[in-house]
C-alpha positions in Angstrom: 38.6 4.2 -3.3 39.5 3.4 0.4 37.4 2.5 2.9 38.1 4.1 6.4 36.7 2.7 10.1 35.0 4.3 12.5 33.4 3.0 15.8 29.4 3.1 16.4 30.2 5.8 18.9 31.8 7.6 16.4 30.1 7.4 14.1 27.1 8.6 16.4 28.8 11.7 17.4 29.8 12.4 13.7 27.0 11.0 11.4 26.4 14.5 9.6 29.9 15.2 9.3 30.6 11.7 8.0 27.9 11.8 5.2 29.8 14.7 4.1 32.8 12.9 3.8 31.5 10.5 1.9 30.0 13.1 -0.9 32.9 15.2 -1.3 35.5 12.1 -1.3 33.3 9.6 -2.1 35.4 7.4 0.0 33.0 4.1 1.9 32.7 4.2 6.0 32.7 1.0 7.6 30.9 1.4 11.2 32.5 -1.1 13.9 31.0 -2.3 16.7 33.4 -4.0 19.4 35.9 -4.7 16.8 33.6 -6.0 14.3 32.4 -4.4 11.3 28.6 -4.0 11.5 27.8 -1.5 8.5 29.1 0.2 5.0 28.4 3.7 4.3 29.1 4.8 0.9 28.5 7.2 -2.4 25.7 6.6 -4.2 25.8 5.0 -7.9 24.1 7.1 -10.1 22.0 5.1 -12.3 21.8 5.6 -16.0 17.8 6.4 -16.5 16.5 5.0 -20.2 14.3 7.4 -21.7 10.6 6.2 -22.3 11.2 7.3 -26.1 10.1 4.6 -28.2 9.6 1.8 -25.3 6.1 1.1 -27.3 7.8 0.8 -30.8 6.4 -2.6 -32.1 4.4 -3.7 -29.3 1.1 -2.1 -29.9 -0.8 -2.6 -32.8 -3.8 0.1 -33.9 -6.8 -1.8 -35.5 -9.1 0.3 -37.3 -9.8 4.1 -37.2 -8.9 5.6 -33.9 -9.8 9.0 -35.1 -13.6 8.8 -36.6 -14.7 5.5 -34.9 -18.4 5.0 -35.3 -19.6 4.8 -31.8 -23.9 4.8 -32.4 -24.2 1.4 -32.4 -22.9 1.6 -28.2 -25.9 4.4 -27.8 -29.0 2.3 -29.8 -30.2 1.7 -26.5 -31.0 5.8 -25.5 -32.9 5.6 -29.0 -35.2 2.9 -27.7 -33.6 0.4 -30.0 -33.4 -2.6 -27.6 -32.3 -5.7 -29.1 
């Protein structure tokens, strides 16, 4: 991979042109400014994305019956059973 410089003018004037440089080469820009490098343009990495597949395996643990639950003891108060 080699890294070519261009001056901020250039670079200005170019900037679209450039980009597409970098894509289809995937080559890095260095922008100068008086001499001195002030930027690196370059490809993107492409990060590996983990599937969420099994990123709960072990860490949860279901207590009791998540299905048929008996909930009427959360609704004695509509009945006028008040404690």
């Amino acid at each position: 991979m080699s890294t070519r410089f261009v001056t901020a003018t250039e670079f200005k004037a170019k900037c679209l042109g450039l980009m597409g440089e970098i894509e289809s080469k995937g080559n890095s820009i260095t922008v100068t400014r008086r001499g001195r490098p002030v930027a690196v343009f370059g490809p993107v990495r492409k990060n590996r994305r983990k599937t969420s597949m099994g990123s709960w395996a072990g860490k949860a643990k279901i207590a009791g019956d998540i299905v048929y639950h008996d909930t009427s003891s959360l609704f004695d108060c509509l009945n006028g059973k008040v404690e």
